[in-house]
C-alpha positions as CSV (number, residue, x, y, z in Angstrom):
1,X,-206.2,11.7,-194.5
2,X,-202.6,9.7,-195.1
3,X,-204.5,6.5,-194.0
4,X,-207.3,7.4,-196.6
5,X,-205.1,8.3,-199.2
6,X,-203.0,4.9,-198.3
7,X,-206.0,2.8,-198.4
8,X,-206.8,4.0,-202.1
9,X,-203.7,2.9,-202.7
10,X,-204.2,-0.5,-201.4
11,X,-207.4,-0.8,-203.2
12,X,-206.0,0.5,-206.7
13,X,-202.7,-2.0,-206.4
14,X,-205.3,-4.8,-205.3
15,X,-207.8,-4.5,-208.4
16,X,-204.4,-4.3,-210.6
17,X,-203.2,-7.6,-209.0
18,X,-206.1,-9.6,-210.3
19,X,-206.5,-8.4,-213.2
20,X,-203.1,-8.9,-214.7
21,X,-203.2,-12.8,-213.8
22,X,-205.6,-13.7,-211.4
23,X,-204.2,-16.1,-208.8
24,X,-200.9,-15.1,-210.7
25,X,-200.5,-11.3,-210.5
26,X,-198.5,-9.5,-212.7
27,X,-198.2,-12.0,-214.8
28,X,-200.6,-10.6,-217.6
29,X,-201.2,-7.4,-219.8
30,X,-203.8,-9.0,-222.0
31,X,-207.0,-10.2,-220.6
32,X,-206.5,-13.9,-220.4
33,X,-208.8,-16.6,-221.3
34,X,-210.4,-17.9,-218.1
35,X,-213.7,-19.3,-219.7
36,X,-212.1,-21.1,-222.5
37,X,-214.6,-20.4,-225.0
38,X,-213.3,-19.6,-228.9
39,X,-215.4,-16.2,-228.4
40,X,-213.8,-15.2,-225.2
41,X,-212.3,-12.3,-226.9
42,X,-216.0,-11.3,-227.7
43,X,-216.7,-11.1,-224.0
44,X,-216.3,-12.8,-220.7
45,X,-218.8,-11.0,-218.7
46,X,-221.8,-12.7,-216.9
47,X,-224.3,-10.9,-218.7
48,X,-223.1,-11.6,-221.8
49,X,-222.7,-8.0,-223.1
50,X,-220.0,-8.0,-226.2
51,X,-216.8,-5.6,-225.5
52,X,-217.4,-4.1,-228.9
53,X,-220.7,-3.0,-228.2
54,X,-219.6,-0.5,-225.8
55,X,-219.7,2.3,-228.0
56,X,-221.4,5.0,-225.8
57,X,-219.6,8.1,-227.3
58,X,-217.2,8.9,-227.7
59,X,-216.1,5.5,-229.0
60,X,-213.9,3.9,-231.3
61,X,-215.3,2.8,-234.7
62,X,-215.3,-1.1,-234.7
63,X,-213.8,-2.5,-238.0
64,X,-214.5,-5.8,-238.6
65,X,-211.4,-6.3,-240.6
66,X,-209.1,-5.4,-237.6
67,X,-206.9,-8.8,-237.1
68,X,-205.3,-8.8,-233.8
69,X,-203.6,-11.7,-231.9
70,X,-202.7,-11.1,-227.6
71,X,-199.2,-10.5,-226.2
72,X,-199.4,-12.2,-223.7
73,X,-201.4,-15.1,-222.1
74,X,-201.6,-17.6,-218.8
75,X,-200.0,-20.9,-219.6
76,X,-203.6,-22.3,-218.3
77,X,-205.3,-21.2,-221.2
78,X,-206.3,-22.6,-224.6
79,X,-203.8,-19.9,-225.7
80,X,-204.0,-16.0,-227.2
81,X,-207.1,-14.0,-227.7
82,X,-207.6,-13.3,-231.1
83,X,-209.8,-11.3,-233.7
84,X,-210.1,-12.9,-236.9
85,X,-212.2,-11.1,-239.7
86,X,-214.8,-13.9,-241.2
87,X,-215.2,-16.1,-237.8
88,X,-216.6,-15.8,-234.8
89,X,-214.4,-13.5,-233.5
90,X,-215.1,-10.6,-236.3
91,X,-215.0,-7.2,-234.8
92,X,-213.8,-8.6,-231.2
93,X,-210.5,-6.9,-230.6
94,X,-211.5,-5.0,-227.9
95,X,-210.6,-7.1,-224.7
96,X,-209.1,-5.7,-221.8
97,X,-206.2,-5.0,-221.5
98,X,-203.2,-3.1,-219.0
99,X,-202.8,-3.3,-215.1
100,X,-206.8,-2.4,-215.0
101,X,-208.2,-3.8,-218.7
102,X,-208.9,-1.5,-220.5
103,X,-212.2,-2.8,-222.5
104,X,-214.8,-1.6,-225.2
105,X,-214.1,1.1,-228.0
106,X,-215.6,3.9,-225.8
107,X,-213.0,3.2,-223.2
108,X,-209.9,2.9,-225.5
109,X,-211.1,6.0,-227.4
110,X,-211.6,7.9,-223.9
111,X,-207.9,6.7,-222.8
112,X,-206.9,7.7,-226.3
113,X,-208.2,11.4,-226.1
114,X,-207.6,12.3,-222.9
115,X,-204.1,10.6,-222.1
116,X,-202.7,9.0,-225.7
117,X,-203.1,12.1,-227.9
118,X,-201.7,14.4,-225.1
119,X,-198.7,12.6,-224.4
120,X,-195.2,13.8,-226.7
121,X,-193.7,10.8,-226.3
122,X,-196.4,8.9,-227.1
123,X,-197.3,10.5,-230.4
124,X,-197.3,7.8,-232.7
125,X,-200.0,5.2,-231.2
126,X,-203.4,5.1,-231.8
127,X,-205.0,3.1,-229.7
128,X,-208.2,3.6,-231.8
129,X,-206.3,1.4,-234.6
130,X,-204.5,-0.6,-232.5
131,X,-205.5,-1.5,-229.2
132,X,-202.7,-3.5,-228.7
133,X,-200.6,-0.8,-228.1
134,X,-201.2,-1.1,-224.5
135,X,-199.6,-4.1,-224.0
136,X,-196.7,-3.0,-227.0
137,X,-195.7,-0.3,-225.2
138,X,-194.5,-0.3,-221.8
139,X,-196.1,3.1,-220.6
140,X,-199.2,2.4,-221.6
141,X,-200.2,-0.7,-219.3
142,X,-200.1,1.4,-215.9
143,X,-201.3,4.9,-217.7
144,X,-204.6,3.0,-218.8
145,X,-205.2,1.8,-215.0
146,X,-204.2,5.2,-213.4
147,X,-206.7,7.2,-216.1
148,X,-209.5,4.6,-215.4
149,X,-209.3,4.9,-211.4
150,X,-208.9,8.7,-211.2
151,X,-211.8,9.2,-214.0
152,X,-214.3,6.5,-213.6
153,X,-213.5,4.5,-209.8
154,X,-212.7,7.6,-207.7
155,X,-215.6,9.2,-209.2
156,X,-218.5,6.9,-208.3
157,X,-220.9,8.4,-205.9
158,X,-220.2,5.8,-203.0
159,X,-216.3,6.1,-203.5
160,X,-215.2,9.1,-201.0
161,X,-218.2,7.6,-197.9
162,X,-217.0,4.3,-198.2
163,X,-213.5,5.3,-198.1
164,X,-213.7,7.2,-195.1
165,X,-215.8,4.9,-193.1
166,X,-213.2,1.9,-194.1
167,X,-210.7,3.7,-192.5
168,X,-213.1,5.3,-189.5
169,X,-214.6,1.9,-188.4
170,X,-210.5,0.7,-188.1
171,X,-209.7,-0.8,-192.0
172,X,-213.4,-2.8,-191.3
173,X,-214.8,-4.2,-194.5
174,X,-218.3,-4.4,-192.8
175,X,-217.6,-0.9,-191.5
176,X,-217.5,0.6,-194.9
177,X,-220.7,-0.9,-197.1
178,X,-222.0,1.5,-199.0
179,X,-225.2,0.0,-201.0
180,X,-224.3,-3.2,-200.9
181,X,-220.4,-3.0,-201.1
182,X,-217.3,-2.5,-198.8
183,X,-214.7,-0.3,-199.9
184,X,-212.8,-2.8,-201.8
185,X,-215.5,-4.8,-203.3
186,X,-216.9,-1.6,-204.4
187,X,-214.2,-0.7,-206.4
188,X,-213.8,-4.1,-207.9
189,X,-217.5,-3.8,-208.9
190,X,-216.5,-0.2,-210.5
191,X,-213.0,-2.0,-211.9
192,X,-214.7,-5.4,-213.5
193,X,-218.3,-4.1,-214.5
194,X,-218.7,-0.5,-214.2
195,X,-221.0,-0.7,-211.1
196,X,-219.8,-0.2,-207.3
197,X,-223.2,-3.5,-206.1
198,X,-221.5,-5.7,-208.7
199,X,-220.0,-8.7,-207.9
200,X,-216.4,-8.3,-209.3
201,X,-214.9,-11.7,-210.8
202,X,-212.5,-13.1,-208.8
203,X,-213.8,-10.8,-205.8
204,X,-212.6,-13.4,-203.2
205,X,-208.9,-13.3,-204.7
206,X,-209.2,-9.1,-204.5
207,X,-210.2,-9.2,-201.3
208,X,-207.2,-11.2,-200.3
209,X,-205.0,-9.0,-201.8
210,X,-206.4,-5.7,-200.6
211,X,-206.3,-7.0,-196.8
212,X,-202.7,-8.5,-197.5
213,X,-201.4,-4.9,-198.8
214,X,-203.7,-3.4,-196.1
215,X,-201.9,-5.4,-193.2
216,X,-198.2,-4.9,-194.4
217,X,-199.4,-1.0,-194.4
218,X,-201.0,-1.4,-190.4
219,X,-197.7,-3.4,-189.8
220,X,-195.3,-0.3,-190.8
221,X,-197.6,2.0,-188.7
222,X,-201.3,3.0,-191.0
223,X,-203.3,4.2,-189.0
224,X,-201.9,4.1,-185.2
225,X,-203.2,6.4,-183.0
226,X,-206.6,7.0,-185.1
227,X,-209.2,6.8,-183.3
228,X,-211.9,4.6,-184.8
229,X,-215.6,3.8,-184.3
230,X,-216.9,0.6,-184.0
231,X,-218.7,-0.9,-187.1
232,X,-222.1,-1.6,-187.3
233,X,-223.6,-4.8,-188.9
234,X,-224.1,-3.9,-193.0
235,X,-227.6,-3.5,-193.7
236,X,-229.1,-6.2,-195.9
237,X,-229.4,-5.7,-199.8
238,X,-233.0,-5.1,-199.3
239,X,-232.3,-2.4,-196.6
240,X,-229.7,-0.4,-197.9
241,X,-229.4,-0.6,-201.8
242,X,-233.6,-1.7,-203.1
243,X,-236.0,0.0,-199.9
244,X,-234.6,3.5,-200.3
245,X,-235.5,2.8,-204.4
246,X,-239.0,1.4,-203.5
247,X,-238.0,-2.1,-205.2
248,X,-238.8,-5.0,-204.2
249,X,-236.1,-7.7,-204.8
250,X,-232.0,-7.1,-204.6
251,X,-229.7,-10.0,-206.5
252,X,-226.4,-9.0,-205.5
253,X,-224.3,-10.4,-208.8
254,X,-226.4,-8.0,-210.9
255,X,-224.9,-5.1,-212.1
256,X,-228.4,-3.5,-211.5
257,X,-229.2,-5.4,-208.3
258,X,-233.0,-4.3,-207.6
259,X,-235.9,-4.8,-209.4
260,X,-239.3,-5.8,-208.6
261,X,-241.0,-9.4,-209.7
262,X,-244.2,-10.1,-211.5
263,X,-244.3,-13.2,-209.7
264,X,-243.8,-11.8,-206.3
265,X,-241.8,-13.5,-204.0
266,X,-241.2,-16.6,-206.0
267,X,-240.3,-14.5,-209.1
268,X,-237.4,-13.2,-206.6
269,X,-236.6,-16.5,-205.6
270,X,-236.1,-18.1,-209.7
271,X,-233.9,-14.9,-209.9
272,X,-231.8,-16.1,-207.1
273,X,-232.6,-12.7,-204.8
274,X,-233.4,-11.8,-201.3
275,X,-237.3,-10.9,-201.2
276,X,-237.9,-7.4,-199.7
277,X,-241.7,-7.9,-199.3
């Protein structure tokens, strides 16, 4: 259990590392610009999905006058996010933000309710009028990452299996895939796009972090004397994410991965995806 509970740990302080600078960690409490596009504060995702359209309630109510300029951001970018009322940017104030970004009004109005509103020393902010309070005041950039990973990560349906078999199969990333995702890549998918088979950004540089923090934890004694069980190879996409939902076609950067083609095998293949048959 103390490895498990250790190994959360290493995950949570991993997913943080990125995403407060990247290959700089720590370095960051607004989301910086990595793309370099003028609308970056609209959205970086892959798919394209605007931050201010996730309004699932409860949510925030997006004002389009709402001007808002970043705290902080990497020396490597073309400079602050912004939203500016009247230009492409109208409405887009809603990047991520904290030691996990917090992004979207439904998120900022879920940290706001459950944590914000409850707190006496933190009476005074509204994060639904200013979202910037999370990088104005200091509490706020680690109580938005905690809320996140205890509400939304830890609760995922493949969070507690892949957990345990990470630590069963001896701290093995192929030991503990769970549809389509070890343990750590899992919770990046959860951290970066809401779904454990997504491809986090910067999943590479997480992964490096979570085995770093995982080997300094193995060097001061995690885990000795468990007894472990040896990993078995992880199942294809096909096998263990698409057969068992009777699709026939898994693309692994999709936050949806299966899906079955009109055109058949080729229609997988245009898509980039490993054909089931």
């Amino acid at each position: 259990r103390v490895a498990q509970v250790l190994s959360n740990i290493a995950s949570l302080l991993a997913q943080c590392m990125w995403e407060s600078g990247g290959e700089a960690p720590w370095s960051a409490c607004d989301e910086n610009n990595y793309r370099g596009w003028e609308t970056s504060a609209c959205t970086q995702r892959s798919d394209g999905q605007r931050y201010d359209s996730l309004t699932g309630p409860p949510a925030c109510t997006v004002d389009p006058q709402m001007r808002m300029t970043a705290e902080t951001y990497a020396s490597w970018t073309p400079g602050p996010l912004e939203c500016v009322p009247g230009t492409a940017t109208e409405g887009c104030c809603w990047w991520g933000r904290g030691a996990i970004q917090t992004t979207g009004p439904h998120n900022y109005k879920m940290l706001q309710a459950d944590v914000v509103s409850k707190v006496d020393g933190l009476s005074g902010t509204d994060l639904c009028t200013n979202p910037e309070a999370i990088c104005q005041v200091g509490e706020l950039k680690w109580l938005g990452a905690l809320y996140y990973w205890t509400s939304v990560v830890q609760e995922a349906s493949q969070f507690q299996r892949s957990l345990e078999a990470y630590v069963a199969t001896g701290f093995s990333d192929i030991g503990s895939v769970v549809q389509g995702s070890s343990f750590n890549a899992g919770t990046g998918g959860m951290v970066n796009n809401g779904y454990w088979s997504a491809t986090a950004h910067g999943n590479d540089g997480r992964m490096s972090y979570f085995r770093n923090i995982i080997d300094a934890m193995k060097a001061a004694g995690m885990g000795a004397g468990l007894a472990t069980i040896q990993p078995t190879e992880a199942p294809s996409g096909c096998a263990g994410v698409c057969a068992p939902q009777g699709e026939a076609c898994y693309v692994a950067g999709w936050a949806s991965p299966c899906f079955t083609p009109q055109g058949g095998q080729g229609g997988c293949a245009a898509a980039g995806g490993e054909f089931c048959g």
